[in-house]
C-alpha positions as a LaTeX table, in Angstrom:
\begin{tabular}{lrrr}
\hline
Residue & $x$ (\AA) & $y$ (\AA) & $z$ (\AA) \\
\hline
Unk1 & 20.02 & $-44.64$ & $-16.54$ \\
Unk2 & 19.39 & $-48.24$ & $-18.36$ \\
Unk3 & 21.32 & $-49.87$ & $-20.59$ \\
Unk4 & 18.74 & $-49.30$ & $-23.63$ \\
Unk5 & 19.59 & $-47.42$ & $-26.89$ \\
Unk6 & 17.83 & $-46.28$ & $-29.67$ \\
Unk7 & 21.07 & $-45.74$ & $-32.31$ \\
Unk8 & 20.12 & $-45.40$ & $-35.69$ \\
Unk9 & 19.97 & $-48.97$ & $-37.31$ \\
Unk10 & 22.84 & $-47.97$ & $-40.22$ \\
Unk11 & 25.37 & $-46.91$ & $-38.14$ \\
Unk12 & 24.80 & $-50.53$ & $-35.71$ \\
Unk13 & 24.60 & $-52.42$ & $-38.57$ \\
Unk14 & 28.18 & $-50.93$ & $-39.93$ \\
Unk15 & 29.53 & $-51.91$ & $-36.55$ \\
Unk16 & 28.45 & $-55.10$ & $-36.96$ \\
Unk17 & 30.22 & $-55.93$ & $-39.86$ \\
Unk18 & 33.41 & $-54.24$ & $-38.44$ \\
Unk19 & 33.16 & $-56.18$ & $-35.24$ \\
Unk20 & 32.56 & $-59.45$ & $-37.79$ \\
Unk21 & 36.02 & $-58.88$ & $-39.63$ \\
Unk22 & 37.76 & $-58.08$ & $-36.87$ \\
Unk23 & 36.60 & $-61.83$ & $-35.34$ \\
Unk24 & 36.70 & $-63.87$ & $-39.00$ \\
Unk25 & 40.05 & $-65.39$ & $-38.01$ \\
Unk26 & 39.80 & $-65.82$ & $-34.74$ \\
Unk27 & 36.84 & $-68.32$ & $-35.03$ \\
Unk28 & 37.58 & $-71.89$ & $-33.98$ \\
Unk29 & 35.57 & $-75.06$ & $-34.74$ \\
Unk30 & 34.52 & $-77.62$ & $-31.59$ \\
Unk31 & 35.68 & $-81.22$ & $-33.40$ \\
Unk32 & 32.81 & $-83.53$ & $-33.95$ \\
Unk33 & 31.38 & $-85.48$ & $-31.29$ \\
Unk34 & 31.28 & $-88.39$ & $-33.67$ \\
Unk35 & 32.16 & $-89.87$ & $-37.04$ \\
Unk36 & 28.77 & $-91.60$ & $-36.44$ \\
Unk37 & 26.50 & $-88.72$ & $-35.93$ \\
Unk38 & 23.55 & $-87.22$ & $-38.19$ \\
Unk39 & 25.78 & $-84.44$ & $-39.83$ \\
Unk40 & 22.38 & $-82.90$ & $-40.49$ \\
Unk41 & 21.40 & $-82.86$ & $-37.00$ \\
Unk42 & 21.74 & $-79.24$ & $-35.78$ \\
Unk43 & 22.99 & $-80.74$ & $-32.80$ \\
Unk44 & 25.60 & $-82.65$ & $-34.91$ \\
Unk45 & 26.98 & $-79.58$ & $-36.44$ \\
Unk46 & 30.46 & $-77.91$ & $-35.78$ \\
Unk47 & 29.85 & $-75.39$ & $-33.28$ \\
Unk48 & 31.63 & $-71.88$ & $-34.28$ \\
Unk49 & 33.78 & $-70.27$ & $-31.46$ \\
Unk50 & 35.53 & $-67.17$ & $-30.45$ \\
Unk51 & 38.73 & $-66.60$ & $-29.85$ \\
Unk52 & 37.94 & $-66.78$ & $-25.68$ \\
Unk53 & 36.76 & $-70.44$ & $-26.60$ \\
Unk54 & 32.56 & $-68.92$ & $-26.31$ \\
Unk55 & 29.86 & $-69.86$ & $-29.31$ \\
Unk56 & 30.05 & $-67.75$ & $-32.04$ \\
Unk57 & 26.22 & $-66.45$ & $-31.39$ \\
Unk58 & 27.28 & $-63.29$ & $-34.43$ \\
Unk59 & 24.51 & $-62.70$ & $-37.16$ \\
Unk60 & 21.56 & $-61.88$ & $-38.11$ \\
Unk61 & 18.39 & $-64.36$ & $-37.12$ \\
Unk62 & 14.93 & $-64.44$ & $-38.37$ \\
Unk63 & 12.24 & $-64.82$ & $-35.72$ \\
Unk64 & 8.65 & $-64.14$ & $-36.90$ \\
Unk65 & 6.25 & $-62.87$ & $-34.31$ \\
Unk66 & 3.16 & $-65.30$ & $-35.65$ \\
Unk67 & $-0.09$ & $-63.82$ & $-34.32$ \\
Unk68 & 1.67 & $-61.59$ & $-31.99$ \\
Unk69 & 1.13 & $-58.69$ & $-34.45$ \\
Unk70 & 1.37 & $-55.96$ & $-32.07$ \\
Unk71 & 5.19 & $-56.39$ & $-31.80$ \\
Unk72 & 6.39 & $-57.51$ & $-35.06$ \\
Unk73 & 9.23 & $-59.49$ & $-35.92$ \\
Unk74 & 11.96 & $-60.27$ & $-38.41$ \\
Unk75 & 11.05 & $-63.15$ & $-40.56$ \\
Unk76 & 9.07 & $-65.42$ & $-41.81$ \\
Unk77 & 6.35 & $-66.51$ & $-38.74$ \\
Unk78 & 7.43 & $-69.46$ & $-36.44$ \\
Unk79 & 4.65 & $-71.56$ & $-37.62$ \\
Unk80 & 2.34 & $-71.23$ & $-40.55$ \\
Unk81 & $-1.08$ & $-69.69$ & $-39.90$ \\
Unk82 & $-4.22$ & $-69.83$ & $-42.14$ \\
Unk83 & $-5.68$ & $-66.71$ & $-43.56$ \\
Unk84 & $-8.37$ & $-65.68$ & $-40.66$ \\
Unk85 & $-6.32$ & $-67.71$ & $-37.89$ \\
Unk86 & $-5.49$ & $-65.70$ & $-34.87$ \\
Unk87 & $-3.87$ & $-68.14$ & $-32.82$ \\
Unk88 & $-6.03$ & $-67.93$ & $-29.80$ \\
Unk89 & $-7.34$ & $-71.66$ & $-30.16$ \\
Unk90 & $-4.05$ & $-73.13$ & $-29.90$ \\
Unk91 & $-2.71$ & $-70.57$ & $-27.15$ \\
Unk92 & $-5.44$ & $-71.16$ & $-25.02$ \\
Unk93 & $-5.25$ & $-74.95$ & $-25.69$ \\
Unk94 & $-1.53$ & $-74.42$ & $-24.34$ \\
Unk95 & $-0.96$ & $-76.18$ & $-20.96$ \\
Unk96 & 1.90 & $-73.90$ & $-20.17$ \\
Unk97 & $-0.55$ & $-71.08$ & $-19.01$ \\
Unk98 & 0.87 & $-67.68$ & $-16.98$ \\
Unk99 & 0.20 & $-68.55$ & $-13.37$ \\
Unk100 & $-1.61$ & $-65.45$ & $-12.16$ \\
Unk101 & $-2.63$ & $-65.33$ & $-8.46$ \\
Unk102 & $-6.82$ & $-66.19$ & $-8.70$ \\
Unk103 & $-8.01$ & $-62.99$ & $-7.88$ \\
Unk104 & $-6.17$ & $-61.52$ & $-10.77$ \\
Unk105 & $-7.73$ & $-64.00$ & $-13.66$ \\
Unk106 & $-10.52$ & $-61.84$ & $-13.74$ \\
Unk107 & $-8.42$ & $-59.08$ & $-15.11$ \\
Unk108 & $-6.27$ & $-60.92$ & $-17.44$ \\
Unk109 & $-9.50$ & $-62.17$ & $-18.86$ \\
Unk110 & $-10.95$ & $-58.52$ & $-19.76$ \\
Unk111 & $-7.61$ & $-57.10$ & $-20.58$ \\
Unk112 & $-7.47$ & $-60.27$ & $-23.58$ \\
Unk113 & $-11.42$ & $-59.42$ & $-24.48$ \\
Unk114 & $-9.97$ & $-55.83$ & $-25.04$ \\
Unk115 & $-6.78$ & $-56.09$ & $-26.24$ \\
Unk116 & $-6.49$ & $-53.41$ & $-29.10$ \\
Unk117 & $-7.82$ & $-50.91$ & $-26.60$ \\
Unk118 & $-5.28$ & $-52.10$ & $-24.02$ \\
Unk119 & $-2.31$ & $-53.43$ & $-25.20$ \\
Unk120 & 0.38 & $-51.18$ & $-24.70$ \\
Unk121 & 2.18 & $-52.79$ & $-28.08$ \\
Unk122 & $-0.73$ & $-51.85$ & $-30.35$ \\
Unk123 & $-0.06$ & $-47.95$ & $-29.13$ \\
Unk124 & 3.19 & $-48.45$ & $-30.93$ \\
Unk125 & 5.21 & $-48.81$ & $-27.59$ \\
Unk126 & 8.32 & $-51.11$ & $-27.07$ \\
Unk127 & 7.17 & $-54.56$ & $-26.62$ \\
Unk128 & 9.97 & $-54.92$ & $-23.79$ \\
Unk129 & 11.84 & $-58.04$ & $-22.38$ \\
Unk130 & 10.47 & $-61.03$ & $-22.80$ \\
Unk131 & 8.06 & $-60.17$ & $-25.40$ \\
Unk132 & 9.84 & $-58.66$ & $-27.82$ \\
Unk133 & 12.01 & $-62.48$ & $-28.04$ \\
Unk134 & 15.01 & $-63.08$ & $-29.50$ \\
Unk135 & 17.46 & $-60.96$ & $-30.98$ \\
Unk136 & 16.96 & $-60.24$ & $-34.87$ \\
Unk137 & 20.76 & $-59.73$ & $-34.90$ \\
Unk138 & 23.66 & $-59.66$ & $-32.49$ \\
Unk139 & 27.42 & $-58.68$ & $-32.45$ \\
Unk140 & 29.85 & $-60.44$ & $-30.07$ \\
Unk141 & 33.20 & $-59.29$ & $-29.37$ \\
Unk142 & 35.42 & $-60.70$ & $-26.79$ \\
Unk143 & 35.93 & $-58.13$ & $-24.03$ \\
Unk144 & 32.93 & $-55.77$ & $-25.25$ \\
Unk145 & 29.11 & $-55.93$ & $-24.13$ \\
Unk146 & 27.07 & $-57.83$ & $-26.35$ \\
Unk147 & 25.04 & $-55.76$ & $-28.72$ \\
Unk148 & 20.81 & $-57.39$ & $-29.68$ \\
Unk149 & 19.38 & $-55.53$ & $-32.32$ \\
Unk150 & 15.94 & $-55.41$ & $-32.76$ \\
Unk151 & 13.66 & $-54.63$ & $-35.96$ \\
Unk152 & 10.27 & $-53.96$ & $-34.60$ \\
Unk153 & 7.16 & $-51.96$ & $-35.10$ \\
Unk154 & 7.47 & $-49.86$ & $-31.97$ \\
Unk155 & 10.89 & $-48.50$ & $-33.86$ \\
Unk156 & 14.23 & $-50.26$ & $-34.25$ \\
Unk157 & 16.13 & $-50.68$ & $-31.09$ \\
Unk158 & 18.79 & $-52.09$ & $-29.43$ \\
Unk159 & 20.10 & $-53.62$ & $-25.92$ \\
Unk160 & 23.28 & $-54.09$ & $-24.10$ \\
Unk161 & 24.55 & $-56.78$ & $-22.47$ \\
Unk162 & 27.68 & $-56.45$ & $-20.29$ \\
Unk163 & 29.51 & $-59.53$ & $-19.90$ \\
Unk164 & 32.51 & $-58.65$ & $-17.26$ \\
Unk165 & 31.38 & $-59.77$ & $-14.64$ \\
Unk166 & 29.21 & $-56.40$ & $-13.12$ \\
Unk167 & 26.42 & $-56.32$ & $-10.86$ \\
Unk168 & 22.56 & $-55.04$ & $-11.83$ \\
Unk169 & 23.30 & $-50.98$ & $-12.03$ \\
Unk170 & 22.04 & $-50.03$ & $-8.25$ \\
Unk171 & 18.93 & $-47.79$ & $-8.55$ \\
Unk172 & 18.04 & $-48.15$ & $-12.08$ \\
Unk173 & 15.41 & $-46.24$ & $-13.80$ \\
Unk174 & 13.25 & $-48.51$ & $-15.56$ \\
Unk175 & 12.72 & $-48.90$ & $-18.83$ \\
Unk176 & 11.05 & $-51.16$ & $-21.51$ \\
Unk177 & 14.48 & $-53.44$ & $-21.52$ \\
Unk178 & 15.28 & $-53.21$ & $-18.29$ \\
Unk179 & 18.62 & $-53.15$ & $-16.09$ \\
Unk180 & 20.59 & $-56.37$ & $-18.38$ \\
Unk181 & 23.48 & $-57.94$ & $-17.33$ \\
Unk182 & 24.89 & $-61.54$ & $-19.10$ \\
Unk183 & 27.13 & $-64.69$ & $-18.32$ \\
Unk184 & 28.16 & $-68.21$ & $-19.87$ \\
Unk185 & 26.64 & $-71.35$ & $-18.43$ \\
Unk186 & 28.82 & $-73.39$ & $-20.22$ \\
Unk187 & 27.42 & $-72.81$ & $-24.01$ \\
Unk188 & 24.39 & $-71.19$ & $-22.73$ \\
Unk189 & 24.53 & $-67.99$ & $-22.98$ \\
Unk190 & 22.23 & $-66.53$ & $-19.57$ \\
Unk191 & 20.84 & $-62.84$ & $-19.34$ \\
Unk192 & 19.57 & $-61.55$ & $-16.27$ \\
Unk193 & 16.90 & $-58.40$ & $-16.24$ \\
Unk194 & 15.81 & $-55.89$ & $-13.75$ \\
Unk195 & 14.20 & $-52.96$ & $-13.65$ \\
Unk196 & 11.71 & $-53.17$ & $-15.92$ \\
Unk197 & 8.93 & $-50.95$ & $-16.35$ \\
Unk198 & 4.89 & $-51.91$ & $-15.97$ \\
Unk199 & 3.71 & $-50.60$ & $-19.56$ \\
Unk200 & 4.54 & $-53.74$ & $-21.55$ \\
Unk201 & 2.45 & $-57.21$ & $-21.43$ \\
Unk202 & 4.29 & $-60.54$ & $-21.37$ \\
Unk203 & 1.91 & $-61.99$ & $-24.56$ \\
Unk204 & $-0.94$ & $-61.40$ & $-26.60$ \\
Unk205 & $-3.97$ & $-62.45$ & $-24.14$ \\
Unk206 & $-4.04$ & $-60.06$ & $-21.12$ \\
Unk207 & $-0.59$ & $-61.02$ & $-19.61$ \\
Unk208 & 0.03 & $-57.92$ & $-17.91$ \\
Unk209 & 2.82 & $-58.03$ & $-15.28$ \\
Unk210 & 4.37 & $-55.49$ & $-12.30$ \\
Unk211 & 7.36 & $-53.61$ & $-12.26$ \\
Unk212 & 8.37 & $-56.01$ & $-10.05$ \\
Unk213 & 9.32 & $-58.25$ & $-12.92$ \\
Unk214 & 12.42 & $-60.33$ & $-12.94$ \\
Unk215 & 13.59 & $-62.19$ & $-16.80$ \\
Unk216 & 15.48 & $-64.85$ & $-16.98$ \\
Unk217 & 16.90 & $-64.96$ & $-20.67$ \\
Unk218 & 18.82 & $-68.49$ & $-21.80$ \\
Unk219 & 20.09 & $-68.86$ & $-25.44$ \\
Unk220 & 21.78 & $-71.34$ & $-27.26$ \\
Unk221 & 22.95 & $-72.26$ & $-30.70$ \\
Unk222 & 22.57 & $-75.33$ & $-32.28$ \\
Unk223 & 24.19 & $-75.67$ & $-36.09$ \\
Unk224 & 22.35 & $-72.32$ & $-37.65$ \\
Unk225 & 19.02 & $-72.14$ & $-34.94$ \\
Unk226 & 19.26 & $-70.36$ & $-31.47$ \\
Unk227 & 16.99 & $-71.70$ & $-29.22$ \\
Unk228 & 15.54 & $-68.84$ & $-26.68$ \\
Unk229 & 13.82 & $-69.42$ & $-23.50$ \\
Unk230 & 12.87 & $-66.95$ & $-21.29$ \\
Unk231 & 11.43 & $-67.62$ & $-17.50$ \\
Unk232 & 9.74 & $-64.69$ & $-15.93$ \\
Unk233 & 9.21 & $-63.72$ & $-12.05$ \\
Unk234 & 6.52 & $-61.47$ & $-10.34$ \\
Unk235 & 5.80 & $-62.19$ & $-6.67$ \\
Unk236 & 2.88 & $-59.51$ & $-7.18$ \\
Unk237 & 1.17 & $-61.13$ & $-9.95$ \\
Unk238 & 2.21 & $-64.61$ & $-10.58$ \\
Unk239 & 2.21 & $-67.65$ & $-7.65$ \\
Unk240 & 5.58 & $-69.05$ & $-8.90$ \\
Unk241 & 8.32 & $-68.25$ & $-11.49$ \\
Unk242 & 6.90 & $-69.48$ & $-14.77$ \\
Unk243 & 8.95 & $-70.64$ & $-17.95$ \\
Unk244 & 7.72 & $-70.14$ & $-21.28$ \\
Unk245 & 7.76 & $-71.64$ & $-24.02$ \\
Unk246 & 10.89 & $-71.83$ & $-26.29$ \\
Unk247 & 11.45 & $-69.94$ & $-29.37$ \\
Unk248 & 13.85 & $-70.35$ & $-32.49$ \\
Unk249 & 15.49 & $-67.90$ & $-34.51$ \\
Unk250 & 17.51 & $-69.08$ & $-38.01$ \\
Unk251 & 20.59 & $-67.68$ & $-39.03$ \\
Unk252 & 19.44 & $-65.73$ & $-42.25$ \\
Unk253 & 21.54 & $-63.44$ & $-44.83$ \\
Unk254 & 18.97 & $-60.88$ & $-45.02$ \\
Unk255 & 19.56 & $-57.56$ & $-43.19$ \\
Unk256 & 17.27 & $-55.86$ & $-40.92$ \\
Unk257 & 15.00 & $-52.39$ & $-42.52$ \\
Unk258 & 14.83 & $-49.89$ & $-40.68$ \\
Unk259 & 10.60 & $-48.75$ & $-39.58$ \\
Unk260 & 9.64 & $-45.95$ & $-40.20$ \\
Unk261 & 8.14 & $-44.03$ & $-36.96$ \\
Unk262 & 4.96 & $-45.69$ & $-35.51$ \\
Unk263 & 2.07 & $-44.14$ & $-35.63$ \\
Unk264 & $-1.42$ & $-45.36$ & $-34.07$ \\
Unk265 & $-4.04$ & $-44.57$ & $-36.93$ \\
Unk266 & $-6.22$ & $-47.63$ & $-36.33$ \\
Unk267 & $-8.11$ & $-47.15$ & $-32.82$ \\
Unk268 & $-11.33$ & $-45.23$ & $-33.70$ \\
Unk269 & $-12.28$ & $-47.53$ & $-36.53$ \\
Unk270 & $-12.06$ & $-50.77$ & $-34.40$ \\
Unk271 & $-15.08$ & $-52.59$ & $-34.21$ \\
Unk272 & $-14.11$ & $-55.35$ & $-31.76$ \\
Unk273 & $-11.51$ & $-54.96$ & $-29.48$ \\
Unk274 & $-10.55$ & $-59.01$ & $-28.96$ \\
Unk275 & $-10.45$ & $-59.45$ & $-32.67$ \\
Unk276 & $-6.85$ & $-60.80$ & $-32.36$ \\
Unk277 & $-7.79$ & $-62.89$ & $-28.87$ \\
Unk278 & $-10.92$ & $-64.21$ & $-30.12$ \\
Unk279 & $-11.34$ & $-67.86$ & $-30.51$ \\
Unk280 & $-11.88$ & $-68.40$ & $-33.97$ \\
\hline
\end{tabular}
């Protein structure tokens, strides 16, 4: 079995506020670096810790999807997009490309042309580890696994992390979020995934992948922004390990909704497949 749950989203969300007053006073604050710095910095801000001296990572964080509409996020998009703006432009314009063996481009290149036919996300499954991003909201105990909720179109979810010190599960099944397992690097928090299964894409524009895949997950906090960065493995399908891009999540007040089952209504009245991959 995986470590991935489906729990319904009220009874998580109850822990997590439990699991918050049971930590209120144990929280410490990391002095100030200097009496000279930009207080308004993020970088410059107290950092919040636990009472085993770790970053206080507890809350809920809004982290739009943008033009990855498929998946879905919570909050407001990471960038602003124009009314009729897909995206593709500036993705393909991106130098940090997926490094797909040659003999696969081919394939990534039809799969983007039809990507509402092919997409495993737009058939309302789980858009699985990295894709789905960061966490919308986490709770962090000392001594207990970490707990990522996740309010997404596929159906809210969740993942745990353990953080004692265990190995990858031997023989996993896999799953859409994968074998987990998480340690400090300092004040990076570092999540390493296995077992993941082959019906999930890494992004928007044909990035399929292997079960094969290996993540890489490294998240910080910085004053009231986590910074996520995932870096993804696939001897079958990529020539080297490939980091992507960063993504920031802000601490909000708002709590996650639970969605409603999803249900694929839209396929036979598509018109054009690579609407949403379509250089615009």
């Amino acid at each position: 079995m995986s470590r991935l749950g489906g729990a319904p989203p009220a009874t998580l969300v109850l822990v997590f506020f439990c699991f918050i007053t049971m930590q209120t006073a144990a929280q410490q604050t990391a002095p100030a670096d200097s009496a000279n710095a930009d207080k308004s910095a993020p970088s410059a801000q107290p950092l919040r810790r636990l009472s085993d001296g770790h970053p206080d990572l507890n809350g809920f964080w809004a982290s739009g999807a943008g033009p990855d509409t498929p998946v879905g996020g919570f909050g407001a998009p990471e960038r602003p997009f124009k009314r009729g703006d897909n995206g593709a432009k500036a993705r393909q314009a991106d130098p940090n490309q997926p490094p797909y063996k040659p003999e696969l481009m081919d394939k990534v290149r039809d799969l983007a042309k039809n990507e509402s036919k092919y997409d495993p996300a737009f058939f309302c499954k789980p858009g699985g580890v990295p894709r789905v991003g960061p966490p919308h909201a986490i709770v962090q105990v000392p001594g207990m696994p970490l707990v990522f909720l996740y309010q997404v179109i596929a159906g809210n979810t969740f993942r745990l992390i353990p953080m004692d010190g265990r190995l990858h599960t031997p023989h996993a099944d896999p799953s859409y979020y994968g074998d987990s397992i998480g340690h400090w690097e300092g004040d990076m928090l570092v999540i390493d995934t296995i077992a993941l299964n082959d019906d999930t894409w890494l992004g928007l524009d044909g990035w399929f992948h292997s079960s094969a895949l290996h993540v890489v997950e490294r998240i910080t906090r910085e004053g009231d922004t986590l910074r996520y960065q995932a870096t993804v493995e696939d001897p079958n399908v990529f020539t080297r390990p490939w980091t992507m891009n960063p993504r920031f999540a802000k601490l909000t007040s708002e709590l996650l909704m639970e969605n409603g089952p999803c249900v694929e209504k839209d396929e036979s009245h598509i018109t054009d497949f690579g609407e949403k991959t379509k250089i615009q």
